[in-house]
mmCIF file of the protein (N, C-alpha, C, O) and its ligand, coordinates in Angstrom:
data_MODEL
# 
_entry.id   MODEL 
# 
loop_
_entity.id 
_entity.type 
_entity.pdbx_number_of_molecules 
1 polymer     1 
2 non-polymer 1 
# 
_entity_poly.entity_id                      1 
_entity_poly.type                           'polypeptide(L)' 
_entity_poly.nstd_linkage                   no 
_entity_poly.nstd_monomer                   no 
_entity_poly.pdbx_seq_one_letter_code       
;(UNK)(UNK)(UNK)(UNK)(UNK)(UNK)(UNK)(UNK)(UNK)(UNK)(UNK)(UNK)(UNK)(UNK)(UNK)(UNK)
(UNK)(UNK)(UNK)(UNK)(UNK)(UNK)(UNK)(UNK)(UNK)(UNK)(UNK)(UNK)(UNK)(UNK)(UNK)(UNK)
(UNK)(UNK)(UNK)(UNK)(UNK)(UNK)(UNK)(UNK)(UNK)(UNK)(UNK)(UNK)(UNK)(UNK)(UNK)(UNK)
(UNK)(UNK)(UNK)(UNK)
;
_entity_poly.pdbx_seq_one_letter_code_can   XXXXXXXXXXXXXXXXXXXXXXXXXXXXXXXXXXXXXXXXXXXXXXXXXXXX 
_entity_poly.pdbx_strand_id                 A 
# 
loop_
_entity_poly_seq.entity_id 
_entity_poly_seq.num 
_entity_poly_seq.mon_id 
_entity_poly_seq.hetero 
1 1  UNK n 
1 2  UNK n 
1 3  UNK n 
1 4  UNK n 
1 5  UNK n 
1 6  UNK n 
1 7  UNK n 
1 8  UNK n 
1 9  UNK n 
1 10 UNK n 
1 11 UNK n 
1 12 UNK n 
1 13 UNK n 
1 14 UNK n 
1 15 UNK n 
1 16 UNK n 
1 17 UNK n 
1 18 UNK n 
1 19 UNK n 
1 20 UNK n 
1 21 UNK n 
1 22 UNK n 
1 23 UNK n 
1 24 UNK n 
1 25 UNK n 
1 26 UNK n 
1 27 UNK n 
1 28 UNK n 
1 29 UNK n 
1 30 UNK n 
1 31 UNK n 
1 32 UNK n 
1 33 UNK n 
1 34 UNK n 
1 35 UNK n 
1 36 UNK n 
1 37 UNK n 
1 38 UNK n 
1 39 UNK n 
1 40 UNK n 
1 41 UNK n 
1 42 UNK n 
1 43 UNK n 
1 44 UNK n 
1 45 UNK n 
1 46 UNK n 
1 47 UNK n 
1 48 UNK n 
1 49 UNK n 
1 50 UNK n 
1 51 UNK n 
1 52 UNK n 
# 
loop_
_struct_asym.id 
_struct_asym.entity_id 
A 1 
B 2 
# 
loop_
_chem_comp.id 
_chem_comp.type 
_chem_comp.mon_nstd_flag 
UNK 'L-peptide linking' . 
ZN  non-polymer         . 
# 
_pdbx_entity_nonpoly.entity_id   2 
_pdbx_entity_nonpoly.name        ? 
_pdbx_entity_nonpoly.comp_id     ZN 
# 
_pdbx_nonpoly_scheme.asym_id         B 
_pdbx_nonpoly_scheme.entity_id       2 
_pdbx_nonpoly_scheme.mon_id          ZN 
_pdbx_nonpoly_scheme.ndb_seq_num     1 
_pdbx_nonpoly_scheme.pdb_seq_num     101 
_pdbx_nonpoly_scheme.auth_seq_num    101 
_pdbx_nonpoly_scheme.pdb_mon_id      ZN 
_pdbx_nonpoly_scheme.auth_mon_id     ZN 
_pdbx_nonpoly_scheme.pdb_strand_id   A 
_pdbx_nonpoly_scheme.pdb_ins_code    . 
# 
loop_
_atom_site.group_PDB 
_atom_site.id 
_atom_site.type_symbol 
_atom_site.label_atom_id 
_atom_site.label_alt_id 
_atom_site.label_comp_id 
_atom_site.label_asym_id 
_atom_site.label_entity_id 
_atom_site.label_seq_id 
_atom_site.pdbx_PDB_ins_code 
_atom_site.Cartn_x 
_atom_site.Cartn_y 
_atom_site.Cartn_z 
_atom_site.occupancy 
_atom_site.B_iso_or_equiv 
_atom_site.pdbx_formal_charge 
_atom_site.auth_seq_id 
_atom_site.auth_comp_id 
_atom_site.auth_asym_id 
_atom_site.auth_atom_id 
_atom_site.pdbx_PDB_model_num 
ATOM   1   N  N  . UNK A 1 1  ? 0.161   -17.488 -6.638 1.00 0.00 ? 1   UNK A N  1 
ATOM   2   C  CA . UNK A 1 1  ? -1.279  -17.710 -6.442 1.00 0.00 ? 1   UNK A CA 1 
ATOM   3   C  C  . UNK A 1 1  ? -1.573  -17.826 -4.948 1.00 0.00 ? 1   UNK A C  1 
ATOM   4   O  O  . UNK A 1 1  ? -0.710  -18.227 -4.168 1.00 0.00 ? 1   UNK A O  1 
ATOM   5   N  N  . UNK A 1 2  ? -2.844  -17.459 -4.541 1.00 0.00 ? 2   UNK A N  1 
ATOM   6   C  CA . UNK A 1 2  ? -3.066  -17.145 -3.488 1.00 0.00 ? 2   UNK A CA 1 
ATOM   7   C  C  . UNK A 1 2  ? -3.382  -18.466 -2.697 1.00 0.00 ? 2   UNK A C  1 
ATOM   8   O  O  . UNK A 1 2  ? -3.818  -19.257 -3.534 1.00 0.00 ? 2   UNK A O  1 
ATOM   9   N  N  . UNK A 1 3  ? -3.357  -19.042 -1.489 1.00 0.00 ? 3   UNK A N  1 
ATOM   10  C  CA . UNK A 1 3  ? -3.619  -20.682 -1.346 1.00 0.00 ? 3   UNK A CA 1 
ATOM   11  C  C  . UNK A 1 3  ? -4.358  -20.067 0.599  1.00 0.00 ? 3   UNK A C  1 
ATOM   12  O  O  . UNK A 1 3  ? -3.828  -19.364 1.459  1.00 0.00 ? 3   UNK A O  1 
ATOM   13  N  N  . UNK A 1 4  ? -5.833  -20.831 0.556  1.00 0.00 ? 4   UNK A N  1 
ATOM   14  C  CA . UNK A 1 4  ? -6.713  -20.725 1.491  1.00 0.00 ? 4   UNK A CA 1 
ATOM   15  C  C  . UNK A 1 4  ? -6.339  -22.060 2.107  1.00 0.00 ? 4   UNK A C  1 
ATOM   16  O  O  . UNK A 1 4  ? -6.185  -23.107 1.477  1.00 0.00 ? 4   UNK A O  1 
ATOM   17  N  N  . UNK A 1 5  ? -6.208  -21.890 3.447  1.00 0.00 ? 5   UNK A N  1 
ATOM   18  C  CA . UNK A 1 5  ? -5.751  -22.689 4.617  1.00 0.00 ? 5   UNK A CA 1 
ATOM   19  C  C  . UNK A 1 5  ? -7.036  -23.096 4.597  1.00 0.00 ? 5   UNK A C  1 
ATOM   20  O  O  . UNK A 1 5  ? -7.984  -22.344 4.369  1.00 0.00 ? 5   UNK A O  1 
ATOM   21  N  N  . UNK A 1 6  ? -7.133  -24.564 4.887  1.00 0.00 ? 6   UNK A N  1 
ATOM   22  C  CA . UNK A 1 6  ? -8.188  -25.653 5.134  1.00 0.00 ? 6   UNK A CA 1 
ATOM   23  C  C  . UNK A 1 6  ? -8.144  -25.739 6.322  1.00 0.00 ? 6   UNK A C  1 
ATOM   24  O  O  . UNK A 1 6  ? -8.389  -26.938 6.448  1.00 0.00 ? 6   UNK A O  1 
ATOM   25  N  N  . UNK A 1 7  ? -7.974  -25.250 7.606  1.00 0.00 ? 7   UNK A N  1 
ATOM   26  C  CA . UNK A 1 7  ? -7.975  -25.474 8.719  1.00 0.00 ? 7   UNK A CA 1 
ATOM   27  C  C  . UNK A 1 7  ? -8.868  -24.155 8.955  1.00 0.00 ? 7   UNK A C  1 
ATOM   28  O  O  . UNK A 1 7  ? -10.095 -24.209 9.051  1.00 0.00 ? 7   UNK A O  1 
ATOM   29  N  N  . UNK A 1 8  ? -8.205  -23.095 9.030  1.00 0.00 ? 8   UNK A N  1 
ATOM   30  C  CA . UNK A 1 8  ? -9.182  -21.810 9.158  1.00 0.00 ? 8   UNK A CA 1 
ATOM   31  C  C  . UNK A 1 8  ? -9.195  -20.817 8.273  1.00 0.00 ? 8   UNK A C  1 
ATOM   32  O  O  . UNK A 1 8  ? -9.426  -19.643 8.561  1.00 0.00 ? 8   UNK A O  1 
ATOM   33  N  N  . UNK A 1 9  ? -8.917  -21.301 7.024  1.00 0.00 ? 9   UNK A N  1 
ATOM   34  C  CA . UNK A 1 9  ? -9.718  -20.777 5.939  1.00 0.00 ? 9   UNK A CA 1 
ATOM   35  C  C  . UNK A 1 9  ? -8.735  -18.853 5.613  1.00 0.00 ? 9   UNK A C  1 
ATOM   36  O  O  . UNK A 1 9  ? -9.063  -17.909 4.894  1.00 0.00 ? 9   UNK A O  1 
ATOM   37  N  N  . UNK A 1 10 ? -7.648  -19.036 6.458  1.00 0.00 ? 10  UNK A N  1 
ATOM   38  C  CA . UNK A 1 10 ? -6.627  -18.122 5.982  1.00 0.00 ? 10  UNK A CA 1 
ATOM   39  C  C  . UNK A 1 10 ? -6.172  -17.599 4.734  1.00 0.00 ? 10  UNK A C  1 
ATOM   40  O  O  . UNK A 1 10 ? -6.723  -18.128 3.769  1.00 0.00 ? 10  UNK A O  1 
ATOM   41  N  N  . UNK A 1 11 ? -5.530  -16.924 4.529  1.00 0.00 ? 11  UNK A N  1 
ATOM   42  C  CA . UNK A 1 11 ? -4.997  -17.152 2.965  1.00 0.00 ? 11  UNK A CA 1 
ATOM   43  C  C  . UNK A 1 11 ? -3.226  -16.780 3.138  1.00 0.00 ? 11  UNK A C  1 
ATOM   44  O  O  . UNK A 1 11 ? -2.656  -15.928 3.820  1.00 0.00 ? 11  UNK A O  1 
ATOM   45  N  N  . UNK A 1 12 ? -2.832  -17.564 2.436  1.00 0.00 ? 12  UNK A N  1 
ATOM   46  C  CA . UNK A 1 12 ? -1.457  -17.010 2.655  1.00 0.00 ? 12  UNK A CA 1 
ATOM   47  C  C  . UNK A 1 12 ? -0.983  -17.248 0.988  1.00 0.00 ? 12  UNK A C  1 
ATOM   48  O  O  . UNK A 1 12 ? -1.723  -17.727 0.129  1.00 0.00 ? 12  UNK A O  1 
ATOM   49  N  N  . UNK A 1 13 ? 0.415   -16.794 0.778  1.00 0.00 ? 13  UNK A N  1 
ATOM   50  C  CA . UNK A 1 13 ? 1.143   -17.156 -0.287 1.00 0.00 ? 13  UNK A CA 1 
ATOM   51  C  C  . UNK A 1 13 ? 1.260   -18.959 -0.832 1.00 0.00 ? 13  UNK A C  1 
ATOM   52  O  O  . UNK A 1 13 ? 0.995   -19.942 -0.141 1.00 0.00 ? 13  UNK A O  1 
ATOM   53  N  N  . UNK A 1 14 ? 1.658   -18.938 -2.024 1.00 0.00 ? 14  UNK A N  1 
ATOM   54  C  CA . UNK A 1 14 ? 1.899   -20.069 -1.971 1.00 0.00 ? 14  UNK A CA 1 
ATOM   55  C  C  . UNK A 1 14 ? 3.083   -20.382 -1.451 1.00 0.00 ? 14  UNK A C  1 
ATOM   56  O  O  . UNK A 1 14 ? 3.932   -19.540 -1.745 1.00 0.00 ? 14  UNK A O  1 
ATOM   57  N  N  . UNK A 1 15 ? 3.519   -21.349 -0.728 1.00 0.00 ? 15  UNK A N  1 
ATOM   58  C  CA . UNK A 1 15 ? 5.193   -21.482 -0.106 1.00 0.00 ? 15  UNK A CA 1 
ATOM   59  C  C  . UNK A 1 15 ? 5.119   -21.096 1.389  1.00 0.00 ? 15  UNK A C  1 
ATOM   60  O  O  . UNK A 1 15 ? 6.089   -21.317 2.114  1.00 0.00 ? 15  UNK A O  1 
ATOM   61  N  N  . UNK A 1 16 ? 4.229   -20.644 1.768  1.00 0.00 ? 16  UNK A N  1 
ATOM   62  C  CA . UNK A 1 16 ? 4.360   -20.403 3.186  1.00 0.00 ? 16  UNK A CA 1 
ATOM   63  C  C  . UNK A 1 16 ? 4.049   -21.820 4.116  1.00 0.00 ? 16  UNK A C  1 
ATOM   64  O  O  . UNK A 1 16 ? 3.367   -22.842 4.057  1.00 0.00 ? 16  UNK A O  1 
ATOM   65  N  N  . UNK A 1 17 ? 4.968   -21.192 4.947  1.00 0.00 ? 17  UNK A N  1 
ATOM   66  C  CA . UNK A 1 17 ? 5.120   -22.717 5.935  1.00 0.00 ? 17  UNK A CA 1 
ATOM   67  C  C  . UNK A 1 17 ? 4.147   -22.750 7.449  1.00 0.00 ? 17  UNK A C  1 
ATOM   68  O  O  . UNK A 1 17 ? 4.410   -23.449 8.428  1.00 0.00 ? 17  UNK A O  1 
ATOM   69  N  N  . UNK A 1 18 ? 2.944   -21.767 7.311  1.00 0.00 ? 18  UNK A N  1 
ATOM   70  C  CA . UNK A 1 18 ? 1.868   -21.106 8.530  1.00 0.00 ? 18  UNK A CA 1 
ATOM   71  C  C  . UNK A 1 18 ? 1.325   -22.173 7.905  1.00 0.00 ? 18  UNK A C  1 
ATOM   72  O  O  . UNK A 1 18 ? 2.464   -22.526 7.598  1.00 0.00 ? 18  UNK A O  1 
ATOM   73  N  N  . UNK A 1 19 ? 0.793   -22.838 7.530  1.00 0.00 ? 19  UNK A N  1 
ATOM   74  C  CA . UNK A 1 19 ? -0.692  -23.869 7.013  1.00 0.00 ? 19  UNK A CA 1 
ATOM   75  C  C  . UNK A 1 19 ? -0.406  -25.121 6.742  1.00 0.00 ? 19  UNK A C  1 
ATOM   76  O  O  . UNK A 1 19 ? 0.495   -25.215 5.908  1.00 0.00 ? 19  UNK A O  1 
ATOM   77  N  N  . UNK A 1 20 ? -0.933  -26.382 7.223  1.00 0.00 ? 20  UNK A N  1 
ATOM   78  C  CA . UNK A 1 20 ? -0.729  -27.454 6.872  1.00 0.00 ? 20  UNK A CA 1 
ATOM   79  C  C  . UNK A 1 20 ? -1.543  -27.923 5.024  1.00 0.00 ? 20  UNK A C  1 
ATOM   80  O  O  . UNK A 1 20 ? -0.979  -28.408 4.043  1.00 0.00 ? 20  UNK A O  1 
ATOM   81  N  N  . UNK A 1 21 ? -2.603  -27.621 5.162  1.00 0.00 ? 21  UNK A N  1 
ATOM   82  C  CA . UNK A 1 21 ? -2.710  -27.865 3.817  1.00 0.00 ? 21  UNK A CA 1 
ATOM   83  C  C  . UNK A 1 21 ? -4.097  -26.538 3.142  1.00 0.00 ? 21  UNK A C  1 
ATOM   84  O  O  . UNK A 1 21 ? -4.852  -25.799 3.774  1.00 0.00 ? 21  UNK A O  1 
ATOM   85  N  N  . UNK A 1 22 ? -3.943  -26.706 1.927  1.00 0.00 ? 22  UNK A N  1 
ATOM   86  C  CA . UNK A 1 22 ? -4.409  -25.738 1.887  1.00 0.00 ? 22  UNK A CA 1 
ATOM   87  C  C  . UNK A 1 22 ? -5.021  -26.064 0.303  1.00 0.00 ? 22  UNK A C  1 
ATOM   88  O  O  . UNK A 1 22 ? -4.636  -27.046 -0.333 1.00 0.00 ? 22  UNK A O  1 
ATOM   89  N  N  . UNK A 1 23 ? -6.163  -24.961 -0.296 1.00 0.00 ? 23  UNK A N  1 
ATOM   90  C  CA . UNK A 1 23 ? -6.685  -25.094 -1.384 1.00 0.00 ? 23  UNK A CA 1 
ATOM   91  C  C  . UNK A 1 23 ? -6.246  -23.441 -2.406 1.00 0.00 ? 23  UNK A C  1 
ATOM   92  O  O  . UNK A 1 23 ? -6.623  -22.285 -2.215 1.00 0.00 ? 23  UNK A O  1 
ATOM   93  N  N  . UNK A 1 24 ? -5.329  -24.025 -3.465 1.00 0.00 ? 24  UNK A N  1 
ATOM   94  C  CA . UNK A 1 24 ? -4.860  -22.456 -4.297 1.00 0.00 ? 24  UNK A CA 1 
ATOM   95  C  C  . UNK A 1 24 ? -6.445  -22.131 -4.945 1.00 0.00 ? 24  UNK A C  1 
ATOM   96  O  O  . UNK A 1 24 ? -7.323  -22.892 -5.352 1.00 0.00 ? 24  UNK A O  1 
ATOM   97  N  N  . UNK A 1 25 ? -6.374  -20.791 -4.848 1.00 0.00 ? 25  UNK A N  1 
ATOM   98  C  CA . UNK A 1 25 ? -7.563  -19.822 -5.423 1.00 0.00 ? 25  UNK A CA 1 
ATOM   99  C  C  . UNK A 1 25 ? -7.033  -18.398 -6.399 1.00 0.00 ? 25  UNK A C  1 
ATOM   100 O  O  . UNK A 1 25 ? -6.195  -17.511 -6.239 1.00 0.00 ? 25  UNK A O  1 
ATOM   101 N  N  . UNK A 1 26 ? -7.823  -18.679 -7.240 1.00 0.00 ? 26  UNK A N  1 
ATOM   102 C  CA . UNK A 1 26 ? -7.582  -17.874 -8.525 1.00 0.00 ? 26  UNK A CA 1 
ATOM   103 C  C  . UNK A 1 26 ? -7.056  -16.208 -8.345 1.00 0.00 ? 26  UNK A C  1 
ATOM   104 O  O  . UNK A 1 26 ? -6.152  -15.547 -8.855 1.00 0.00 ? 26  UNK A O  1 
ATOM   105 N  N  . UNK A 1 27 ? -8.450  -15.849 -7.048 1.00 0.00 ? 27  UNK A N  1 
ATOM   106 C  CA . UNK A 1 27 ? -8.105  -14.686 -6.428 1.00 0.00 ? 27  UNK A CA 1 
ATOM   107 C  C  . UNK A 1 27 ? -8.304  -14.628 -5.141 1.00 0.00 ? 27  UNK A C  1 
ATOM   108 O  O  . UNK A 1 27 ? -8.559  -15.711 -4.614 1.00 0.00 ? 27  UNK A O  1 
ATOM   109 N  N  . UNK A 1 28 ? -8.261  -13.482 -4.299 1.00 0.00 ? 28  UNK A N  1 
ATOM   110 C  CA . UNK A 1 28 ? -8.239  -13.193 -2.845 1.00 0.00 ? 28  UNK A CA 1 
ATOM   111 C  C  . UNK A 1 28 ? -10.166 -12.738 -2.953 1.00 0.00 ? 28  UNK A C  1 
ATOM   112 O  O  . UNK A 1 28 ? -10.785 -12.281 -3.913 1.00 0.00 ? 28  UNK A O  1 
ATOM   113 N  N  . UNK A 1 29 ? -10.580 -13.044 -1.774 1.00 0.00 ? 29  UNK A N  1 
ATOM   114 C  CA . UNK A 1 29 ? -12.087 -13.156 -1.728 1.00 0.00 ? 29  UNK A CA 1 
ATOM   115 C  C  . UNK A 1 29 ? -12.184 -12.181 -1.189 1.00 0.00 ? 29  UNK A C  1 
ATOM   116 O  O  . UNK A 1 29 ? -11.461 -11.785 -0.275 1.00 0.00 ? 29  UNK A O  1 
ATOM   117 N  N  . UNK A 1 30 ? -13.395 -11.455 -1.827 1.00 0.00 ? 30  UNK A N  1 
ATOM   118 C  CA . UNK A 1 30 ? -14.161 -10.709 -1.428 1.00 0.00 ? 30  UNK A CA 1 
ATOM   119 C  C  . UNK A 1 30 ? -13.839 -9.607  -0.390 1.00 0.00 ? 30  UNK A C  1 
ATOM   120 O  O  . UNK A 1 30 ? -13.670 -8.394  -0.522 1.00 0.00 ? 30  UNK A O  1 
ATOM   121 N  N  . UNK A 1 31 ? -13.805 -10.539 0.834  1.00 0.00 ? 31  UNK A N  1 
ATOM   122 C  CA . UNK A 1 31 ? -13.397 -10.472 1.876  1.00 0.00 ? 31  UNK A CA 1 
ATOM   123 C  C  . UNK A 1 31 ? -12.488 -9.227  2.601  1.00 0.00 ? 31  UNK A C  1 
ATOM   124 O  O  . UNK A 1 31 ? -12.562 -8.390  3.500  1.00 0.00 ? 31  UNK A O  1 
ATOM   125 N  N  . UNK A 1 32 ? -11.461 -9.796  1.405  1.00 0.00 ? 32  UNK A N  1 
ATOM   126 C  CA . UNK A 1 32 ? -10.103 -9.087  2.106  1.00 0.00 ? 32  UNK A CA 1 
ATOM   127 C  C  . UNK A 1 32 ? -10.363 -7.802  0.962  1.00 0.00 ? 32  UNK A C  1 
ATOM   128 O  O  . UNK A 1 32 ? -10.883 -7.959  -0.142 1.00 0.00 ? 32  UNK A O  1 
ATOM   129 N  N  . UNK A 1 33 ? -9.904  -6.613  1.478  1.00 0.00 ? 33  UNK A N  1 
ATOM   130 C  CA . UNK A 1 33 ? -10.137 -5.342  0.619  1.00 0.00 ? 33  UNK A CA 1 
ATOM   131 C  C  . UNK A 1 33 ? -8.753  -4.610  1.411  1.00 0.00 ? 33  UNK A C  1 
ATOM   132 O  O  . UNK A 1 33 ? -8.565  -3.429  1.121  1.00 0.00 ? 33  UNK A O  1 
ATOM   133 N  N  . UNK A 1 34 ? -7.929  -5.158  2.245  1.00 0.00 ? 34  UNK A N  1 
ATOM   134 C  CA . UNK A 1 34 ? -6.910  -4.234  2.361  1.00 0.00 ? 34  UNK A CA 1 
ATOM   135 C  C  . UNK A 1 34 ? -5.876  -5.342  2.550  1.00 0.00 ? 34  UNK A C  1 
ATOM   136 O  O  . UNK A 1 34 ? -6.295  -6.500  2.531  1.00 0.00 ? 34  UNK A O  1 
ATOM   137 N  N  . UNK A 1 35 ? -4.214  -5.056  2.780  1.00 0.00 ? 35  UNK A N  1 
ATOM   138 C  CA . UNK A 1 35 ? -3.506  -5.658  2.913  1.00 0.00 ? 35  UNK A CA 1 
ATOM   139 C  C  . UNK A 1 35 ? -3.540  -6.027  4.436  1.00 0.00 ? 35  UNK A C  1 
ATOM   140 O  O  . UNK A 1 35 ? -2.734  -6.793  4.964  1.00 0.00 ? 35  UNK A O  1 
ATOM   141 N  N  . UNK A 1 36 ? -4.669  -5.329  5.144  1.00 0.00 ? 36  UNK A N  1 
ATOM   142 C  CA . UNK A 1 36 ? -4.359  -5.492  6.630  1.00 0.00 ? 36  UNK A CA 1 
ATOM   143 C  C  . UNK A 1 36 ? -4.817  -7.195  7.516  1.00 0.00 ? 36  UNK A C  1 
ATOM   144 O  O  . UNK A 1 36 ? -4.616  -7.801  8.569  1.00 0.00 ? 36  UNK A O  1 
ATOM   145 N  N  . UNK A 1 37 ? -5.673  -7.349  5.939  1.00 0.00 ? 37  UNK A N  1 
ATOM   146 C  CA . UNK A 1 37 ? -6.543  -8.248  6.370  1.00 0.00 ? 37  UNK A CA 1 
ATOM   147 C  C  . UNK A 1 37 ? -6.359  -9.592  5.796  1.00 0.00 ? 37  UNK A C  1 
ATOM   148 O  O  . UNK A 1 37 ? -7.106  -10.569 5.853  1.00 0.00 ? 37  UNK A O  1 
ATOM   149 N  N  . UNK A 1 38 ? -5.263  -9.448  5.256  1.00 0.00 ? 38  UNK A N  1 
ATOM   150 C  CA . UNK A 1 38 ? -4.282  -10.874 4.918  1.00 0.00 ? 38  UNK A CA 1 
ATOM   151 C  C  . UNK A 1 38 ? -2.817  -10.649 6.509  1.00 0.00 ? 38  UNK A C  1 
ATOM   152 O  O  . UNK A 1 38 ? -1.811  -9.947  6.607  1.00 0.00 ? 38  UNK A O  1 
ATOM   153 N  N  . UNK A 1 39 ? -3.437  -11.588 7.366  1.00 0.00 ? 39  UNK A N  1 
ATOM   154 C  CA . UNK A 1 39 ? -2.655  -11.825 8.670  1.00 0.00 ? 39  UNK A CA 1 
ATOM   155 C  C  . UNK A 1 39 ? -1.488  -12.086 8.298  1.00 0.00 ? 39  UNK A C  1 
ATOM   156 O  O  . UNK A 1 39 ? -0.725  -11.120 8.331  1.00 0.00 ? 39  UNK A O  1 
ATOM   157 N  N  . UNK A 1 40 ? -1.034  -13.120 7.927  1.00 0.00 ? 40  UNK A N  1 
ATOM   158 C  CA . UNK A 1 40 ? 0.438   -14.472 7.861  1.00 0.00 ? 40  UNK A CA 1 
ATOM   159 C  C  . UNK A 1 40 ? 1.266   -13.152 7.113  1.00 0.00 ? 40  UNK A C  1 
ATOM   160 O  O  . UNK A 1 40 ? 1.036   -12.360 6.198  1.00 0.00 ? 40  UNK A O  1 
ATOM   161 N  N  . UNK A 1 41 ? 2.702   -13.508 8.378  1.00 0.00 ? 41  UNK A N  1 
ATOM   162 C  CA . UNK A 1 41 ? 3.698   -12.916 7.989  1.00 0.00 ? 41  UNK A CA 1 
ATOM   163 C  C  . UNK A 1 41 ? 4.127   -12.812 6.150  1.00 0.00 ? 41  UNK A C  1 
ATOM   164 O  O  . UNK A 1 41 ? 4.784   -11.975 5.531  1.00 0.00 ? 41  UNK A O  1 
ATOM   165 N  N  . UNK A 1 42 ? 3.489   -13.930 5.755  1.00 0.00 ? 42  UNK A N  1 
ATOM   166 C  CA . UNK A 1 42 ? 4.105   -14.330 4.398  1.00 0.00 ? 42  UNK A CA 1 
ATOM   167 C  C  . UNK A 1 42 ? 3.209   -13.397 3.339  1.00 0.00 ? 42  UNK A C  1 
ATOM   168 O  O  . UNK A 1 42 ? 3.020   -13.836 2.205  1.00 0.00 ? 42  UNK A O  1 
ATOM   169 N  N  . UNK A 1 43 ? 2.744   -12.296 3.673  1.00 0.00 ? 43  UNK A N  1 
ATOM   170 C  CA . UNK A 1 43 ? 1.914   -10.812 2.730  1.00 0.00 ? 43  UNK A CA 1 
ATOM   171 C  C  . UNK A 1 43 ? 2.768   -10.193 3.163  1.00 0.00 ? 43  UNK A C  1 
ATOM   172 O  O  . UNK A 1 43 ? 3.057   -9.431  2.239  1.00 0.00 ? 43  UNK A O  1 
ATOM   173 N  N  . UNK A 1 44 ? 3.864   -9.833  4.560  1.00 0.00 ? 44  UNK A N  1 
ATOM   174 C  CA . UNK A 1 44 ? 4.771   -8.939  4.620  1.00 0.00 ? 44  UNK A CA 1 
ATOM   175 C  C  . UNK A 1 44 ? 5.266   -7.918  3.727  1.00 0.00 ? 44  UNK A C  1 
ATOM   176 O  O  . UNK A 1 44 ? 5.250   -6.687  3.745  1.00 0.00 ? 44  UNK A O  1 
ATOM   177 N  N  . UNK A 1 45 ? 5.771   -8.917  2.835  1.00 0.00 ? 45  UNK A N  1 
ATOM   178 C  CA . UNK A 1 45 ? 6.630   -7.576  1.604  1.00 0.00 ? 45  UNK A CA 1 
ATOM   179 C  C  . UNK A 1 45 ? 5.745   -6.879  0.391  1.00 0.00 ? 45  UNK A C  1 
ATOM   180 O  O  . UNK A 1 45 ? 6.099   -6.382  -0.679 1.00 0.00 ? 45  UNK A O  1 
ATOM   181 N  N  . UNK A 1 46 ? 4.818   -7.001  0.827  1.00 0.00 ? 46  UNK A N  1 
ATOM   182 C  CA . UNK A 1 46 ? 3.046   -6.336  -0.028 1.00 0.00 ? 46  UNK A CA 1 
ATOM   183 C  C  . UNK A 1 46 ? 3.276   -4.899  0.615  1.00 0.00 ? 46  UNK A C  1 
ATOM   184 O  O  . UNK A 1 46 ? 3.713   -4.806  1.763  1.00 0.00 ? 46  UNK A O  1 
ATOM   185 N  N  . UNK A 1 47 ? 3.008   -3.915  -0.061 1.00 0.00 ? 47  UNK A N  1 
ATOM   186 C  CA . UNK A 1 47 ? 2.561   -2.541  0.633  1.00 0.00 ? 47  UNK A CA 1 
ATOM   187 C  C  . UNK A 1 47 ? 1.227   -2.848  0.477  1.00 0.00 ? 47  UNK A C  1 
ATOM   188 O  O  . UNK A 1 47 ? 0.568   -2.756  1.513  1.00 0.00 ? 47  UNK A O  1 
ATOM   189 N  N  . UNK A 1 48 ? 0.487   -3.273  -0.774 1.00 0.00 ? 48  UNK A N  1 
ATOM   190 C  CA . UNK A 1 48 ? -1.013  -2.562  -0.586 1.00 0.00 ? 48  UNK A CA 1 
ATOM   191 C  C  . UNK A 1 48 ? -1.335  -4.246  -1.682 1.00 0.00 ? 48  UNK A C  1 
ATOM   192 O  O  . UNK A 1 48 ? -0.570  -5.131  -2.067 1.00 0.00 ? 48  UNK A O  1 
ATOM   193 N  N  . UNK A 1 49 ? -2.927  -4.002  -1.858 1.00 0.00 ? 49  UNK A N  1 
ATOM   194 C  CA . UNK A 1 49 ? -3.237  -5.382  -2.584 1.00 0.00 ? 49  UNK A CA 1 
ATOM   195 C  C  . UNK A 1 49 ? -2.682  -5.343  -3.990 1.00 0.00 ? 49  UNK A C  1 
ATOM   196 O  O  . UNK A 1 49 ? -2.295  -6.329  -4.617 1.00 0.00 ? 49  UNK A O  1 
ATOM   197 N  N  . UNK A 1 50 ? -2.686  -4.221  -4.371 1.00 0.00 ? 50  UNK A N  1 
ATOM   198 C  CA . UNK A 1 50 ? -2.404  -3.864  -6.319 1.00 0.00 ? 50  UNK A CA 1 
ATOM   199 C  C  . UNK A 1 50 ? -1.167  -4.059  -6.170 1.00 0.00 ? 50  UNK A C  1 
ATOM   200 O  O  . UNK A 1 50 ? -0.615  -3.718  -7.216 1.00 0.00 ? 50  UNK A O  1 
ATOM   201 N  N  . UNK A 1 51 ? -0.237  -4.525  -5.230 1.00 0.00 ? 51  UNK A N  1 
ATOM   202 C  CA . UNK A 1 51 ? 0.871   -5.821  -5.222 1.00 0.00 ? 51  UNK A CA 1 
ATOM   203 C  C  . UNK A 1 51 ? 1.116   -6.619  -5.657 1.00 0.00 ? 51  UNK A C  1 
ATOM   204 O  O  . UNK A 1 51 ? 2.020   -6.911  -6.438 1.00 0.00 ? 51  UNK A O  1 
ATOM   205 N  N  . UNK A 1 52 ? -0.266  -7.531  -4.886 1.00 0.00 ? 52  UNK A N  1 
ATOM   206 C  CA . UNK A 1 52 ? -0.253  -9.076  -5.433 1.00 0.00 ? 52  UNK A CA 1 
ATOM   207 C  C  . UNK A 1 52 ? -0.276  -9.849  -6.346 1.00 0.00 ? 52  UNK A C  1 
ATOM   208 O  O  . UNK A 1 52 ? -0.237  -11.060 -6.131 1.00 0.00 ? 52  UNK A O  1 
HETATM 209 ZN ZN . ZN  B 2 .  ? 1.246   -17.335 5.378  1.00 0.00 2 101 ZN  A ZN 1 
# 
C-alpha cells in the first residue's frame, strides 16, 4: 500500500526509510499518472504504474 509522507506529502512504499511518518492511502492520487512522478528511490523496481 501506498503511504503519503506527512512532511511533504510524498508518496513512497510502505517500508521505506525516506519519511518520518506518514499516512497509508488506498491508492496513488490523481496526481501521479506516470512512474516518473513517484520520486523516492523506493518505486525503483516499478517499470510503469500497472506495477503497483
Ligand atoms: Zn520512498
Amino acid at each position: 500500500m501506498p503511504v503519503m509522507a506527512s512532511g511533504d506529502f510524498s508518496i513512497h512504499r510502505e517500508g521505506c526509510e525516506e519519511f518520518d511518518d506518514g499516512m497509508p492511502i488506498s491508492s496513488l492520487p490523481d496526481e501521479v499518472t506516470s512512474i516518473d512522478d513517484l520520486d523516492c528511490t523506493c518505486w525503483s523496481e516499478f517499470a510503469s504504474l500497472e506495477e503497483i
